[in-house]
N, C-alpha and C positions, 0 to 999 in steps of 0.2 A: 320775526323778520325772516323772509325766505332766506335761504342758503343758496349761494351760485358758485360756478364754477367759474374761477378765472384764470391768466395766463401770466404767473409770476412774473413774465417778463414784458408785459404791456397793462402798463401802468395810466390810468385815463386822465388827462387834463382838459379844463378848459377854464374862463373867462365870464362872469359875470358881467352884467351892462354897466354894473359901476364900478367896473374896473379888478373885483377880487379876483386873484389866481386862486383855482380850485385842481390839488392834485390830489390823486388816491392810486393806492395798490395794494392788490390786495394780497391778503397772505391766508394761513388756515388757523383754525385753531376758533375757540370762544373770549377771546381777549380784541379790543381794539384800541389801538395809538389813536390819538387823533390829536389835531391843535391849531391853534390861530399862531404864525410865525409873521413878524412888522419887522422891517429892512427899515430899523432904527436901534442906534445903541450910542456907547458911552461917545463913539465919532461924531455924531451928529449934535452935540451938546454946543451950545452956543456959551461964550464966555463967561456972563453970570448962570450960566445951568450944570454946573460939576457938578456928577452924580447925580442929576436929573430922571437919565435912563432908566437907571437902577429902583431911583424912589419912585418912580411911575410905574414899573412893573408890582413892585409890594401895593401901593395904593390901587390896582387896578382890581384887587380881591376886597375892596375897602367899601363898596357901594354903587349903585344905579340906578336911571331913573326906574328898575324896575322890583330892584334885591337891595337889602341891607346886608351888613358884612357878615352875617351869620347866616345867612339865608344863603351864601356865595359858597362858602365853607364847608356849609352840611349837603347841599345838594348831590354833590356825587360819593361823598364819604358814606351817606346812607344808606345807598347801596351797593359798599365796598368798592365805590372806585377811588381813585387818586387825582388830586388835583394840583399840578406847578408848573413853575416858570422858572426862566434863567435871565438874562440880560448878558449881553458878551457886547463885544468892541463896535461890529455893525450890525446887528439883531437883536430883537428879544424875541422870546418863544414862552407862546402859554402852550400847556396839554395835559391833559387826562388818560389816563387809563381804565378801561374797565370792560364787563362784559356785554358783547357786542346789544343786548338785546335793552340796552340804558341808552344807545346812538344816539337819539333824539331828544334824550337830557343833559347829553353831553354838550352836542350842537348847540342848542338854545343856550346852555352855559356861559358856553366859549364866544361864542359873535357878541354874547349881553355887556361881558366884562369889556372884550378888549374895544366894541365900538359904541357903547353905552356905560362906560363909565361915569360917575360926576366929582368924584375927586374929594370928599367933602371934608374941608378944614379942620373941621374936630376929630377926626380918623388922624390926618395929616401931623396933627398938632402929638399924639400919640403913637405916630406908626414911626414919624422921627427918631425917636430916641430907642426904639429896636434897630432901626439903621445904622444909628450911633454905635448900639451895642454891639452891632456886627463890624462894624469897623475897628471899632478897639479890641474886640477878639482875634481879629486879623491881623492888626499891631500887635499882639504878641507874640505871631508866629513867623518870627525873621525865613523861614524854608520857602514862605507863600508872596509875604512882602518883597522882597528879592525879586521877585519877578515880576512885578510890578516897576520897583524905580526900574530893574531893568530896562525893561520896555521903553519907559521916557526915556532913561538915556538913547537907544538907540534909534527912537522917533523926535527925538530935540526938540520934544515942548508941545509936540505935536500932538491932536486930542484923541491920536490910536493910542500915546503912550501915557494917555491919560488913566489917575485910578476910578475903576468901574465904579467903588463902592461914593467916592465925592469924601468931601473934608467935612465935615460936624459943623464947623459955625457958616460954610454955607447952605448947607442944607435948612437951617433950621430960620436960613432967612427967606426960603421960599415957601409962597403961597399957592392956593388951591387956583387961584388965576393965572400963576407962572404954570402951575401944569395941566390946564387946562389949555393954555396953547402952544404948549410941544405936545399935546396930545392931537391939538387941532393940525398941526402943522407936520406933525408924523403918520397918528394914528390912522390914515385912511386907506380906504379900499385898494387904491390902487396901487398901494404900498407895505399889500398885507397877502399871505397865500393862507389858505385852510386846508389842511393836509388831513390824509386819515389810511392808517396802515390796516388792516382787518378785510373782514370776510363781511363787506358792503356792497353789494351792488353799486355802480356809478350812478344811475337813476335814485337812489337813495339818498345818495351825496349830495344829489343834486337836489330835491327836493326838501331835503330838513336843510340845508344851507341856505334856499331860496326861503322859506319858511320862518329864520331861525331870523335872518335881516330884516324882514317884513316888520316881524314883531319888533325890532331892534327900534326900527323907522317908527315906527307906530307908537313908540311909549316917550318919544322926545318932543318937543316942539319944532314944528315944520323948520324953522330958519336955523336951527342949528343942525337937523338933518341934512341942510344942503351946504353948511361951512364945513361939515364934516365928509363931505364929497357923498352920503349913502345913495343919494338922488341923482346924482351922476350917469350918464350913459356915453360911455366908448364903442367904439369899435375895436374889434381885436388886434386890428393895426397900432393903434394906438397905444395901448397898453406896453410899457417900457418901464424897467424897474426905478425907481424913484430916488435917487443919490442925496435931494437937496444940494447940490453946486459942490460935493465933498471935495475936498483939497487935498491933493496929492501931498506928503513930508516934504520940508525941505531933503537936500542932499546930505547924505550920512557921511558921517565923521568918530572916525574908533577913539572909545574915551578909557582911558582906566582910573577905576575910583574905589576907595578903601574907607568904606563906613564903620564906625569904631561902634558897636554895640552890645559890647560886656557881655554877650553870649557862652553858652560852654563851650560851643563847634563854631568854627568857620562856617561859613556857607559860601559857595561861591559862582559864578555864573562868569561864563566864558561865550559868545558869541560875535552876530552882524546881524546887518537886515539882510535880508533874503529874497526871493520869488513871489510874486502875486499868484494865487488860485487861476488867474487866468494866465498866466505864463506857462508855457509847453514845459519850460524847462523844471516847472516846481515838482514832477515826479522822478528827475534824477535826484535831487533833494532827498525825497521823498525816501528811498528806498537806500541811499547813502549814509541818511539820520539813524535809519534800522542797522544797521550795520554797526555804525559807531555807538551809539548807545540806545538800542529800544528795549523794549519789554523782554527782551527773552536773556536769559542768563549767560549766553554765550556772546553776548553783545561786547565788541572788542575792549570795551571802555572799562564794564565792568568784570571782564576778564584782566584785564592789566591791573586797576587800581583795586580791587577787591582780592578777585581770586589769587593773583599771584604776589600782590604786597601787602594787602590785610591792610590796605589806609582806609577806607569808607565802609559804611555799610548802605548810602543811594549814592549812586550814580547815574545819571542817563542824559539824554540829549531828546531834544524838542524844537520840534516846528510849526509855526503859527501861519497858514498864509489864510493873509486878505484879500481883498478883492483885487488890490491893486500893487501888492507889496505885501511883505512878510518880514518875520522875525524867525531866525534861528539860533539856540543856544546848547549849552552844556551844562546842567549845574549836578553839583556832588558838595557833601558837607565832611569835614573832619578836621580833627585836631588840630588847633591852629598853628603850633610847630610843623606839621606837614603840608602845607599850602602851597610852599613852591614847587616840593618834594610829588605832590598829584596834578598843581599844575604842568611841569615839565614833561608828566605822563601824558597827559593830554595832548599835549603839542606834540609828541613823538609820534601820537595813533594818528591825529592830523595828517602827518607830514607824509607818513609813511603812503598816504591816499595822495598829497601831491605830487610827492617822487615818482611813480609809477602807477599804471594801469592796474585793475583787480585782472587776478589769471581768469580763464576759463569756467576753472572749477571754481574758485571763490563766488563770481558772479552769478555763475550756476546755482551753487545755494543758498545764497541771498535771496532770490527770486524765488524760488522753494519757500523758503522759511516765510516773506513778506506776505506770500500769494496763501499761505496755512493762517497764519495770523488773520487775515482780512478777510478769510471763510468764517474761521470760528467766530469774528467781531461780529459776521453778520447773520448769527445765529441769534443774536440780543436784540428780541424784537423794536425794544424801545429805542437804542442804538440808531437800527433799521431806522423808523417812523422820523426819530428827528435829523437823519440826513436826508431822507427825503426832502422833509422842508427846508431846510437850509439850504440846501444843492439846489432846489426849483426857485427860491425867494431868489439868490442872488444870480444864479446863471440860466436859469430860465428850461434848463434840463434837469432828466430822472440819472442819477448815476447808475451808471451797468457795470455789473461786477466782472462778465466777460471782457468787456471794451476794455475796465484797468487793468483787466488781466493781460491783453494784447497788448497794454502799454509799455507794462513791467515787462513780457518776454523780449519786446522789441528794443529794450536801453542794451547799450554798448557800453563795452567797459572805458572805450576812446570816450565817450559822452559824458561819464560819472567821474573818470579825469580831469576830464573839463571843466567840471562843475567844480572840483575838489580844488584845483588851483584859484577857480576864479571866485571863491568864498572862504576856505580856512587857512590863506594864509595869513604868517602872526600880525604882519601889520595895518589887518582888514580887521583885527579881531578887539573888538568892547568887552572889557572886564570889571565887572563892578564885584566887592570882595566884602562881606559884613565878618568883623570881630570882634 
């Protein structure tokens, strides 16, 4: 494969006739990201499909009308690449890793699984009770589960605050025809982006991706070709990210709830709902969370409940935004005699952000620190590759690490004020508390 030279910071897009977004950017090195990213997840689950998302992405390695499950498997393992997927709230994302000069067995891979799938029953009937397994593994870890009811509480029933993984006895009442049409009804082109982070030419991209559907087209029967949209032709006007009718949450309501669960520690989760991805204001958030509890040791949360009282040994704070809405929280575990004793800590680092503005210098190094953290993040190629698709699937742009960089200089400490009243105070704030 030729080697060319590109401009890290023009990144090439376009559009299929039936509808695919195609992004790539390129980077150096002999390694490439690449994957098929579908703007569908555990949201778009219709009533009888809890945990549909989820068992559709496992069963999507399961067979087609071109590969058997073993044939899916070993294809890029053989030659040392890597093959997975994830499932979140509104996406799933297939990708591979490997060296650049496999592109074209990677391609054919990736388009086979996620739009030549067949789903087949006896796979189903067996991939089940792995799904199963994962779920009762998951039940045993109250640190991971927590954040899950969380969620439904703060979504009130809503299918954001739904769990990703589904419940055992419904899962095991679905058939290969129930996901064969949430695959019909999700899975298509114009609700799919193909992404590829590497040292590809666009013409490249473009050619094993137009290659890779042909074959796709070609190993199915014509009338399911055009239920599945492949035969499809838009124009690039046309093409608009695909919601299926999603449904805003109702209106939030702060709950606090105390689930008795014979644990050694407490666990506990302190939050609201928050800012959608598209809201301006989800990067005062943003940069506010870091401060109170992100990754780095000086973070004020686990400065207070750690460094200087020795209650926890995790603390931190997290934020979730959607498309349309968000989730913010706090969680930390410890002994369940000190729960009120690290909750009250909490509400002091709070308050102290509602009472007054960050000084000069505070806000000075907050932005420092954010703006080091989100260089080195994006030193992690693979990191890199799957924001890219994520960021293009749902808002239809490349993120510039310049542009958040002018985001972040330009917030005022009046603005993070702002924010700081109008989400942590106590009687905005959802506590759900396992013991």
């Amino acid at each position: 494969m030729k080697t060319t030279e590109h401009n890290l910071h023009t990144p090439h897009t376009e559009t299929l006739p039936c509808g695919l977004r195609i992004v790539s950017a390129p980077s150096t090195g002999n390694v490439v990201y690449c994957g098929m990213a579908v703007n569908t997840g555990t949201r778009d689950e219709q009533a009888h499909e809890s945990g549909m998302a989820h068992f559709c992405e496992h069963m999507t390695f399961k067979g087609t009308h071109n590969r058997r499950s073993w044939h899916i498997l070993n294809r890029m393992e053989c030659v040392g690449g890597d093959l997975n997927a994830y499932t979140g709230k509104e996406e799933t994302i297939y990708y591979s890793a490997f060296l650049k000069e496999h592109f074209g067995r990677a391609v054919d891979l990736l388009f086979d699984i996620t739009l030549g799938s067949t789903y087949p029953q006896n796979e189903m009937n067996k991939e089940v009770e792995v799904v199963i397994d994962e779920i009762e593994s998951y039940n045993d870890s109250p640190s991971e589960l927590i954040f899950d009811e969380f969620e439904n509480l703060i979504f009130n029933g809503h299918t954001l605050g739904r769990n990703i993984l589904g419940e055992a006895e419904q899962l095991r009442k679905l058939t290969s025809q129930d996901m064969q049409n949430f695959a019909l009804r999700t899975y298509r082109p114009r609700n799919m982006v193909f992404f590829v982070y590497g040292d590809v030419a666009p013409e490249i991209v473009h050619k094993e991706a137009t290659r890779a559907l042909k074959k796709v087209i070609e190993s199915m029967p014509t009338e399911l070709a055009v239920q599945k949209g492949l035969a499809e032709v838009y124009t690039p006007e046309a093409i608009t990210n695909q919601e299926f009718g999603r449904i805003a949450p109702t209106p939030y309501k702060p709950k606090d709830k105390v689930v008795h669960k014979n644990t050694h520690q407490a666990h506990v989760l302190i939050g609201t709902r928050c800012y959608g991805a598209k809201d301006p204001k989800h990067i005062r958030l943003y940069l506010l969370n870091n401060i109170l509890g992100g990754p780095s040791m000086n973070s004020r949360l686990n400065l207070s409940l750690r460094e200087k009282n020795g209650l926890v040994y995790t603390v931190e704070s997290n934020m979730t935004c959607y498309t349309d809405t968000g989730v913010w929280s706090i969680y930390f575990g410890c002994d369940k005699k000190d729960v009120s004793k690290c909750k009250s800590l909490v509400l002091k680092e709070l308050k102290k952000l509602i009472d007054a503005p960050l000084s000069e210098h505070a806000l000075a190094a907050a932005k420092r620190q954010i703006k080091g953290q989100i260089g080195i993040a994006n030193d992690n190629s693979e990191s890199v590759g799957l924001t890219l698709a994520k960021t293009y699937l749902h808002y239809h742009k490349v993120r510039n690490i310049e542009e958040l960089f002018r985001k972040i200089d330009a917030l005022t400490a009046a603005e993070l004020h702002e924010t700081a009243v109008e989400l942590f105070a106590p009687e905005k704030l959802t506590t759900l508390i396992y013991k």
